[in-house]
C-alpha positions as CSV (number, residue, x, y, z in Angstrom):
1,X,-64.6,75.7,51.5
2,X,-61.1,76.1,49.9
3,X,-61.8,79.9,49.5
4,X,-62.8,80.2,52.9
5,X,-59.7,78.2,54.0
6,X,-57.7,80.7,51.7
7,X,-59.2,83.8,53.2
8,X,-58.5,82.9,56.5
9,X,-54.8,82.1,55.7
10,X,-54.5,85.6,54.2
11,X,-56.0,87.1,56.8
12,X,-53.7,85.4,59.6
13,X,-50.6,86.4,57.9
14,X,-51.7,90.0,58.3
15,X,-52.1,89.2,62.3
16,X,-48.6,87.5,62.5
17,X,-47.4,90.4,60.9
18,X,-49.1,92.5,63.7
19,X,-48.0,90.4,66.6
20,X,-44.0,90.9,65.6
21,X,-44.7,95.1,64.9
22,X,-46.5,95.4,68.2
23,X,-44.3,92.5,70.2
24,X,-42.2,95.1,72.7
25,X,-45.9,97.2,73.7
26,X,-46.7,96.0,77.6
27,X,-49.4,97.6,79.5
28,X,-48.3,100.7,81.7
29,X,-49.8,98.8,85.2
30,X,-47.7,95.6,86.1
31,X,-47.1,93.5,89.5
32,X,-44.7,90.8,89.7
33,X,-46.3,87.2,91.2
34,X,-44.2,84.5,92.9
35,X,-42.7,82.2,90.4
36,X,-41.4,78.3,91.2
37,X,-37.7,77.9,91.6
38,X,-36.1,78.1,88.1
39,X,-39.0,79.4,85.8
40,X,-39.2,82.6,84.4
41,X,-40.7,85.9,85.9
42,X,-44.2,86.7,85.4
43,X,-45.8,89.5,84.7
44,X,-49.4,90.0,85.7
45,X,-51.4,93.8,84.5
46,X,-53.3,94.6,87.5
47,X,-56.1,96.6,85.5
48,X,-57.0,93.8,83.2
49,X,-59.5,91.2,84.7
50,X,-60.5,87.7,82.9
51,X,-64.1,86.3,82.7
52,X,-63.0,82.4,82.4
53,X,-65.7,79.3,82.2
54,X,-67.1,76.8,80.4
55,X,-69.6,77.1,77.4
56,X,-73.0,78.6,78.7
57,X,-71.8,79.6,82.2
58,X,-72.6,83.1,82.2
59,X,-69.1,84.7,81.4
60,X,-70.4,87.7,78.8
61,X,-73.3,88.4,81.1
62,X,-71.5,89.0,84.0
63,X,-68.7,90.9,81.3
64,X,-71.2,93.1,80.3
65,X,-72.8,93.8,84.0
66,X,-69.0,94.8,85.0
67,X,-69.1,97.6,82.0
68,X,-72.5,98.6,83.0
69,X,-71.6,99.0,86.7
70,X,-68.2,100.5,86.4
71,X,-67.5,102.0,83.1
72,X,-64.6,99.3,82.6
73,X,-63.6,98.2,78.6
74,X,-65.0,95.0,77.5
75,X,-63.4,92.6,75.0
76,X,-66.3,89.8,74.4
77,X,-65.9,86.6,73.0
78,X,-65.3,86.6,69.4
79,X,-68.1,83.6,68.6
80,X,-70.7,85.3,66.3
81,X,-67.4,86.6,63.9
82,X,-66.0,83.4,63.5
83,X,-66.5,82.0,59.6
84,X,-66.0,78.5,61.0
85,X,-68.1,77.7,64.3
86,X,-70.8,76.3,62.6
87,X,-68.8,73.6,60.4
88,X,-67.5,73.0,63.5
89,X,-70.1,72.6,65.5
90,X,-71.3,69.9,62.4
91,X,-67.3,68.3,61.9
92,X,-65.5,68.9,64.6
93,X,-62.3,67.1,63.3
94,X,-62.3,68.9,59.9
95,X,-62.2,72.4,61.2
96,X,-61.2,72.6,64.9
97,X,-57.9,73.8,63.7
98,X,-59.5,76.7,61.6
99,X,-62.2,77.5,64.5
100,X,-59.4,77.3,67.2
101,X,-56.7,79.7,65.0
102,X,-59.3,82.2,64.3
103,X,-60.3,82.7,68.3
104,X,-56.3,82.6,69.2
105,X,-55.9,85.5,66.6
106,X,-58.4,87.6,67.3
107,X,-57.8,86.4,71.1
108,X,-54.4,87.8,71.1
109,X,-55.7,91.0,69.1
110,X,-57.3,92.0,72.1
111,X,-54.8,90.7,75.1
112,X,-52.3,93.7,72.9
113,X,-55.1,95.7,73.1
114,X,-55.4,95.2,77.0
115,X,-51.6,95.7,77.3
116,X,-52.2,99.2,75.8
117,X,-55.0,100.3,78.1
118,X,-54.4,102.7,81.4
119,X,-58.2,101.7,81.9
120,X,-59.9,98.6,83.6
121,X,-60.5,95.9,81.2
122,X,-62.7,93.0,81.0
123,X,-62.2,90.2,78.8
124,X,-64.6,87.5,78.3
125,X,-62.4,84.2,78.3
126,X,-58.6,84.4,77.1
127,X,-56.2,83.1,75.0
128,X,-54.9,80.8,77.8
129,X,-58.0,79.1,78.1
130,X,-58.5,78.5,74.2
131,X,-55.0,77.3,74.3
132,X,-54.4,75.1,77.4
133,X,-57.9,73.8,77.6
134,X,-59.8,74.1,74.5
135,X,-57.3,72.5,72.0
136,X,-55.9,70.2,74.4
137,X,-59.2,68.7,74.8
138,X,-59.7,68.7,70.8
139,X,-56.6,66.8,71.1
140,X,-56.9,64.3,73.2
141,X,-60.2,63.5,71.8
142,X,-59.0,63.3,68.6
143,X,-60.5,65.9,66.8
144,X,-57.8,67.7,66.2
145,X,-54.4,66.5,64.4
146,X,-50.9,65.9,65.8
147,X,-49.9,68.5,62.6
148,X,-52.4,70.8,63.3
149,X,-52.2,70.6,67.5
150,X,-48.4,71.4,67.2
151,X,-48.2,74.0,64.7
152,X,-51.0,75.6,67.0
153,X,-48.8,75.0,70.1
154,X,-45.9,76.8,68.1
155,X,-47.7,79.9,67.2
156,X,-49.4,80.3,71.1
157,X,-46.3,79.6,72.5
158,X,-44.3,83.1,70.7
159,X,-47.3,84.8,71.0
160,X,-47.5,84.3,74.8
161,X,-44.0,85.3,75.6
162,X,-45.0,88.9,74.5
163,X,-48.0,88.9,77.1
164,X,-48.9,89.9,80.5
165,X,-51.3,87.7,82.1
166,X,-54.3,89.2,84.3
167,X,-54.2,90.7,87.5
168,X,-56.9,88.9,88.3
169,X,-59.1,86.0,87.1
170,X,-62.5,85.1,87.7
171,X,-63.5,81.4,87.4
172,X,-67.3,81.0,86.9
173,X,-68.4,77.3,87.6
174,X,-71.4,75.5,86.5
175,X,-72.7,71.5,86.0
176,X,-72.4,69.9,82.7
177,X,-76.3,69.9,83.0
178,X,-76.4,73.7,84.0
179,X,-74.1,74.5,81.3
180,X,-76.7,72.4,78.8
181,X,-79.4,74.0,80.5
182,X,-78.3,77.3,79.8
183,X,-77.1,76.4,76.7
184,X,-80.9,75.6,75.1
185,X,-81.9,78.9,76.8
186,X,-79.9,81.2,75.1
187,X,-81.0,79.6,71.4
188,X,-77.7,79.2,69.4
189,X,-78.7,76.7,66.7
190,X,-75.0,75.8,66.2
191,X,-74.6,74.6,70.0
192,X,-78.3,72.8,69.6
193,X,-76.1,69.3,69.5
194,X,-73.2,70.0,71.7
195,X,-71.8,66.9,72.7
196,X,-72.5,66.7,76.7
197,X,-69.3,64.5,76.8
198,X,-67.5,67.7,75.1
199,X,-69.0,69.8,78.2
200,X,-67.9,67.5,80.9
201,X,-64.4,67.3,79.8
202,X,-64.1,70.8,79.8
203,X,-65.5,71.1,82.4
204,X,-62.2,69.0,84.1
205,X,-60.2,70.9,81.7
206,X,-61.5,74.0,83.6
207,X,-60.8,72.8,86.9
208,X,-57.0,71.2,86.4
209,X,-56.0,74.8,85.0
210,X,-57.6,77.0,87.9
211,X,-56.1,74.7,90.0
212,X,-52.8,75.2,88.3
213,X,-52.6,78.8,87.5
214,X,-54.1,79.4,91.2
215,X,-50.1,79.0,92.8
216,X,-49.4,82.0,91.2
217,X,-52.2,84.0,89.7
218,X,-54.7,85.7,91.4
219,X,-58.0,83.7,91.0
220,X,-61.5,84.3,92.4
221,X,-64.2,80.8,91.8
222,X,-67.6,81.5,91.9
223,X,-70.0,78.6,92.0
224,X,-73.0,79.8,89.8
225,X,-75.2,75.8,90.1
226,X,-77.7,77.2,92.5
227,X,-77.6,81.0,91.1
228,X,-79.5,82.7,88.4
229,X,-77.4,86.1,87.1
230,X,-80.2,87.1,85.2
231,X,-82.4,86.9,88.7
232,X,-80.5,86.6,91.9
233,X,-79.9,90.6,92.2
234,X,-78.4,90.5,95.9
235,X,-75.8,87.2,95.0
236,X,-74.9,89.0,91.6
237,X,-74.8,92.8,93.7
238,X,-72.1,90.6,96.0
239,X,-69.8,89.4,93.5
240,X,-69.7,92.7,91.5
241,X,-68.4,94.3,94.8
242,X,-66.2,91.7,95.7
243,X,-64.5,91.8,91.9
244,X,-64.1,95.7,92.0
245,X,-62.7,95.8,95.9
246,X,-59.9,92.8,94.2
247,X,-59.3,95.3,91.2
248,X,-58.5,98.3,93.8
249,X,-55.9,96.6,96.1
């Protein structure tokens, strides 16, 4: 485990290294969203759309149905990659920092890769969400350290100043029994145990940040409980229209 531990350091000193050589690239398409009195501007990238949700809820489906149906770029979740998920899944306080450092690297790999892109883009959950609901939850629960939560915090925070956040993002909502549901059908032996407490309070996690990026940001919620996207072809051929008429305003 210390070699692994090693490797990753290594590795993530390559990616810091990246993030202050590539720090002034922004994408070419950018729209300005109302601000509260006294914060900073913010810049949104109109081409880049965000697939956010919970565990299970359908977010690399609906990811890859976008590609399929439009010929937009895809930047799916980074799970299968990372050396750590399934220690995690088995000690959640030993290696949330690891797990949760690996997705915000390879997380913000992509968001630069986004910012270079004339094209649509689709990215299946962001580094906002890892950062402002993910590891606050770890947190709180203590499961992750006060050392390691604010050294995290430190690192997201000068990444984020360099990026542009989506022109639009779309919230996909499910139960904490949907989400289990859907969990066991999809097969990942390292999600067999997920703590249904852990999916629940995510699940409020998810709701407090749409509800506060929603003043500013443009956000569409789409209640997936009583849907199937596998199945319900004429609900799923509805929301692909209404996310590519949102992307062309």
């Amino acid at each position: 485990m210390h070699q692994k531990a090693l490797a990753f350091c290594n590795r993530n000193k390559e990616i810091i290294i990246e993030f202050f050589k590539d720090y002034h690239h922004v994408g070419t398409i950018r729209r300005t969203a109302p601000t509260p009195k006294g914060s900073n501007q913010i810049l949104f990238q109109s081409n880049y759309i965000a697939i956010a949700g919970n565990i299970g809820v359908g977010k690399t489906t609906l990811t890859k149905l976008l590609k399929e149906r439009f010929g937009w770029q895809i930047f799916c979740e980074p799970e299968v990659k990372n050396p750590y998920i399934e220690d995690f899944y088995q000690d959640m306080r030993r290696w949330a920092y690891h797990s949760q450092i690996f997705f915000l690297t390879e997380r913000f790999k992509d968001h630069l890769r986004i910012q270079k892109s004339e094209k649509p883009c689709v990215q299946d959950r962001t580094i906002y969400e890892d950062a402002e609901i993910f590891v606050e939850i770890l947190y709180s629960r203590e499961l992750m350290p006060e050392r390691d939560y604010r050294s995290y915090q430190h690192l997201y925070e000068a990444m984020a100043e360099s990026l542009q956040k989506p022109g639009l993002v779309v919230y996909l909502k499910a139960s904490t029994w949907t989400l289990i549901s859907r969990i066991r059908k999809r097969g990942r032996s390292y999600e067999r145990d997920i703590d249904r407490e852990y999916l629940a309070q995510l699940n409020i996690g998810y709701d407090n940040w749409i509800k506060k990026i929603s003043q500013g940001w443009n956000v569409l919620v789409i209640d997936t409980d009583h849907y199937d996207i596998d199945r319900d072809v004429d609900w799923l051929e509805g929301i692909l229209e209404e996310i590519r008429e949102k992307v062309e305003k």
